[in-house]
C-alpha positions in Angstrom: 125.9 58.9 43.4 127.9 58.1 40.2 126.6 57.8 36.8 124.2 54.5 36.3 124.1 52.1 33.1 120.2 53.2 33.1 121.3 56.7 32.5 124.2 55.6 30.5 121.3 53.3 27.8 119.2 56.7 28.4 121.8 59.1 27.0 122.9 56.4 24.0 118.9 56.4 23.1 118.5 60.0 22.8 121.4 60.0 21.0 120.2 57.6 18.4 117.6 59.3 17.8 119.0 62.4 17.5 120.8 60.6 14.7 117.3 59.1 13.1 116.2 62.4 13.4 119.2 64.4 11.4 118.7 61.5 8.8 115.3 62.3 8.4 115.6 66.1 8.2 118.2 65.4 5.3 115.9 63.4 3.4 112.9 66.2 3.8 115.4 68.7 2.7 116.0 66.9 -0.5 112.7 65.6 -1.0 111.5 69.3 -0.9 113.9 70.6 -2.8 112.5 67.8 -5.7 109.3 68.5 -5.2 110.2 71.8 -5.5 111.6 71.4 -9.2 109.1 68.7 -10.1 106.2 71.5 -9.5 108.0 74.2 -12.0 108.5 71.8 -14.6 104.2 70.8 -14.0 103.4 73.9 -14.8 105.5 74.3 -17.9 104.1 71.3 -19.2 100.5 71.9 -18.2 100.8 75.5 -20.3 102.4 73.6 -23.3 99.0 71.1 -22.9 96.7 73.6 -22.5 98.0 75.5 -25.7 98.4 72.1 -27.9 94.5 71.8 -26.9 93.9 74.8 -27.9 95.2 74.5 -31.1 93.0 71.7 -31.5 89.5 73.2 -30.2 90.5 76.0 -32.6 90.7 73.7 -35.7 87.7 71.4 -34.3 85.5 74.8 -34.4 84.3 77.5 -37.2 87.9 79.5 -37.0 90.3 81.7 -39.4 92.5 78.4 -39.3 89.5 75.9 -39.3 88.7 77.5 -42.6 92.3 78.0 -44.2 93.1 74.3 -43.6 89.7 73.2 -44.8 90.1 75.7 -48.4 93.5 73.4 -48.8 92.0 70.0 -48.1 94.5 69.5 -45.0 91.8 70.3 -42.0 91.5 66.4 -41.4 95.2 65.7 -41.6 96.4 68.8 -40.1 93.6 68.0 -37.2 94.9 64.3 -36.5 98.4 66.1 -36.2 97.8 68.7 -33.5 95.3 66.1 -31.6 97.9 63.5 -31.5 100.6 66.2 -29.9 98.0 67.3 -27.6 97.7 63.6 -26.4 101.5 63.6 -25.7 101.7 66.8 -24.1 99.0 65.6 -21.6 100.9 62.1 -21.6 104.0 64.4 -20.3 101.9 66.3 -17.9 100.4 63.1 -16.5 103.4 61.7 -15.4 105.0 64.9 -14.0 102.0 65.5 -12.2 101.8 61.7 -10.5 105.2 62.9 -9.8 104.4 65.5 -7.7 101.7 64.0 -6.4 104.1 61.1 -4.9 106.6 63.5 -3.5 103.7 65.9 -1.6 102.7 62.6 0.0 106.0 61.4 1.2 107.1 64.8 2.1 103.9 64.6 4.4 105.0 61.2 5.8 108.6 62.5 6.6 107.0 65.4 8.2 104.6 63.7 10.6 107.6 61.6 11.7 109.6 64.4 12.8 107.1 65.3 15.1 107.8 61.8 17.0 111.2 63.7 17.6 109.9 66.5 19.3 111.4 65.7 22.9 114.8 64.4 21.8 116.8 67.4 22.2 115.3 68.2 25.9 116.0 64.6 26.8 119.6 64.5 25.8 120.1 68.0 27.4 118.5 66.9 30.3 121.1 63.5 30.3 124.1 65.2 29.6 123.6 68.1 32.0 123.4 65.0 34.9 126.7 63.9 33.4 128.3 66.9 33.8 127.2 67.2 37.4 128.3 63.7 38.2 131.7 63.6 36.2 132.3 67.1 37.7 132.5 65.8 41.4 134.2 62.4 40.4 137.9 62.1 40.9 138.7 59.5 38.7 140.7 59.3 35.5 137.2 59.9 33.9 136.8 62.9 36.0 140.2 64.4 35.6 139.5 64.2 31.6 136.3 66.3 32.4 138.0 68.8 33.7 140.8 69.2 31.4 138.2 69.7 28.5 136.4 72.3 30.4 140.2 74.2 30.7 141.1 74.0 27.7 137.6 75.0 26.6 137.6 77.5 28.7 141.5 78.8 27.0 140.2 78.6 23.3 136.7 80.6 24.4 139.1 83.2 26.2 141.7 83.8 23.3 139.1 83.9 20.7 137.2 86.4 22.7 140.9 88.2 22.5 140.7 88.0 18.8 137.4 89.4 18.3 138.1 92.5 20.3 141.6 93.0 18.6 139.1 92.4 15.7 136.7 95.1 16.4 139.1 97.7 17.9 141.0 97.4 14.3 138.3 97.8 12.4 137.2 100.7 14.3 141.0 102.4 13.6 140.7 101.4 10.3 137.1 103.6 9.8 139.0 106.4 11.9 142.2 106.9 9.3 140.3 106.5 6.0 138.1 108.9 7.4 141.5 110.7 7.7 142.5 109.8 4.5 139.6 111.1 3.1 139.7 114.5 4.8 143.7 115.1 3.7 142.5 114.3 0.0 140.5 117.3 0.5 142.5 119.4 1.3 145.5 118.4 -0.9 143.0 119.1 -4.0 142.1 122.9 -2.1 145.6 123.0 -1.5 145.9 122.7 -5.7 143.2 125.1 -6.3 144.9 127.7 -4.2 148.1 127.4 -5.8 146.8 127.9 -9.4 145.3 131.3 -8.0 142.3 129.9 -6.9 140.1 132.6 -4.9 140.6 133.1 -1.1 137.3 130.7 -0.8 139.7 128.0 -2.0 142.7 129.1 1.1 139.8 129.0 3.6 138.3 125.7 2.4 141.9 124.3 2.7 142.4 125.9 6.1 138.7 124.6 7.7 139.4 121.2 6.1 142.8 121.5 8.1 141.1 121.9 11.4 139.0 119.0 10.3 142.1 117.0 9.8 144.0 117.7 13.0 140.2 116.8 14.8 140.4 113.7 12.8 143.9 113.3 13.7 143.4 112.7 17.2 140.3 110.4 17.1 142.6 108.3 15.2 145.4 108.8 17.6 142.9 107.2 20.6 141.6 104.7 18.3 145.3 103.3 16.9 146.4 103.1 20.5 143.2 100.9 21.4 144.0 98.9 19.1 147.4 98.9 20.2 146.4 97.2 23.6 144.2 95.1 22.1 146.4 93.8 19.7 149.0 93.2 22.6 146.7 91.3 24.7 147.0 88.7 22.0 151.0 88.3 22.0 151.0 90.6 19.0 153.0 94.4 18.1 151.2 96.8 15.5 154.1 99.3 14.5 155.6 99.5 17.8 157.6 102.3 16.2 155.5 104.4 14.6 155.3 107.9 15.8 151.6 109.3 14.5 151.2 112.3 16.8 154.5 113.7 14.8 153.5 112.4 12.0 150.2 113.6 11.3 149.4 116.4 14.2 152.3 118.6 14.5 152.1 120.0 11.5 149.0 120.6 11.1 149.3 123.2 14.3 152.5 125.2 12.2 149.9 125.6 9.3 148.4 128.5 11.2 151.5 130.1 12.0 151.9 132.2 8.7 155.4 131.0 8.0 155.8 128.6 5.6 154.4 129.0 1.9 151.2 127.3 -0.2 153.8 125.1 -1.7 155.7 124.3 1.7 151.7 123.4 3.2 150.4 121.6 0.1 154.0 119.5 0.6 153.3 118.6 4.1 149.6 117.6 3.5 151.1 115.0 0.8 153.1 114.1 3.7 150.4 113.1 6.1 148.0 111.8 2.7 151.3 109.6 2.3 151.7 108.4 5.9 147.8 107.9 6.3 147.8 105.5 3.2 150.8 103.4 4.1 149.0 102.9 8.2 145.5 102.5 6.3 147.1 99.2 4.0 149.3 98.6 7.3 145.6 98.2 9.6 144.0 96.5 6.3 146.9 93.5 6.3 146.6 93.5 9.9 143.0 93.4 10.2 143.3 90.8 7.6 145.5 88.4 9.1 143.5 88.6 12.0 140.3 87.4 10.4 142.1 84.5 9.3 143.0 83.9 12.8 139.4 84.3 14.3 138.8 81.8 11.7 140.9 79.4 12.3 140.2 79.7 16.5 136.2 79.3 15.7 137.0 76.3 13.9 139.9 74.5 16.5 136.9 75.8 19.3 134.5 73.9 17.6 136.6 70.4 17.6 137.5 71.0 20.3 133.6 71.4 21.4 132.7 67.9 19.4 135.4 66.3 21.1 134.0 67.6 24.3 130.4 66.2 23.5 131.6 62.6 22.4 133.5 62.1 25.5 130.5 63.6 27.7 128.4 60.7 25.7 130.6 57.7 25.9 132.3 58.4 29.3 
């Protein structure tokens, strides 16, 4: 059974009021967001009322000021003043607070007709989930349009699915070789201490925080070629070339092997701090650029998605 004009007035009605509804929700936003800054300026004025009437009840009864104002002559004068600024203090407060008053009321209206929106959404899910069937099972021009939405859908999900994980596993490198970095800094300043003269608590704190580096060293090694694959899947090379395991292991095993000197070690761990930093920035700009890309796929998706929707409601 095809898709009726009933259903088809159905669907444009929910839709409407789906409309009326996002209208209203805007206008309760902003009303509340009024009332909001209608209420803090009500209660700045009601404090600046409520201390001009002081002022007055303190001049109106026996007082320190009642008196000093009466021994100059000026209690009457000085009275009339500070009644008459009372009066337009309250004046202000009057009209902020019919303000207020006026926006809590239509905020309540706008509220109570949301509620007639309550079954809008499940009503137009309802419709457009029957029009899915229906153009799903039609091969028409209409139905053949369906379906090339749904593929190409079904494309943009995929590759920014890609993105994400390419996302995720370079981020993951990227904690793995400042860790690294870290670790190397370490031992390049042990490395200094030594060679002033530094005790042999100095060599063996450079030598454990060796082990730690060549440990490191090979969690990055698994985590840079993750990211390696996952970076391929989306049509992309991360330094194809670059050859870590030489780079950063090997010569951390010939530390141990007695040969070279403190000097020859310390310049081998500026070396590897060297290489770390330069695949650290290297995974940062890539990382980087592929942010901008998830980006840029989340937004085509969405189009993509609306375009989707409007033909599902006018088809």
């Amino acid at each position: 059974m095809g898709w009726t004009t009933s259903q088809q007035d159905a669907l444009l009605n929910a839709i409407q009021r789906r409309n009326e509804r996002a209208i209203l929700q805007k206008q309760l936003a902003q009303t509340q967001a009024e009332l909001v800054s209608r209420q803090a300026e009500q209660a700045i004025l009601r404090d600046q009322w409520q201390q001009e009437q002081a002022d007055v009840d303190q001049l109106q009864r026996l007082s320190w000021a009642s008196v000093f104002y009466d021994l100059l002559n000026q209690k009457e004068e000085r009275l009339s003043k500070e009644e008459a600024e009372a009066q337009q203090a309250r004046l202000r407060y009057d009209v902020i607070a019919t303000s207020v008053e006026v926006l809590q009321k239509q905020r309540t209206a706008q509220e109570e007709r949301l509620t007639t929106y309550v079954g809008v959404d499940a009503d137009y899910e309802q419709l457009i989930q029957e029009k899915r069937v229906t153009l799903s099972t039609s091969s028409n021009e209409v139905g053949n349009q369906y379906q090339h939405y749904l593929d190409e859908l079904t494309r943009q999900n995929h590759a920014l699915q890609e993105l994400d994980e390419a996302h995720k596993a370079g981020l993951l490198a990227l904690g793995e070789v400042s860790h690294l970095r870290k670790l190397l800094d370490q031992a390049r300043s042990w490395g200094r201490w030594d060679m002033l003269g530094g005790s042999s608590m100095a060599s063996m704190a450079k030598y454990r925080k060796l082990d730690d580096v060549r440990d490191q060293s090979y969690r990055v090694t698994r985590t840079l070629e993750n990211f390696r694959a996952e970076y391929a899947d989306i049509k992309q090379t991360f330094l194809s070339d670059w050859q870590f395991d030489s780079n950063l292991t090997r010569f951390v095993d010939v530390f141990f092997d007695n040969i070279f000197t403190d000097m020859a070690v310390q310049s081998r761990i500026n070396t590897a701090l060297t290489t770390a930093m330069a695949l650290e920035n290297q995974l940062i700009k890539a990382i980087t650029t592929l942010k901008q890309q998830i980006e840029q796929a989340v937004e085509e998706t969405k189009q993509q998605a609306d375009a989707f929707q409007r033909f599902l409601e006018k088809a």
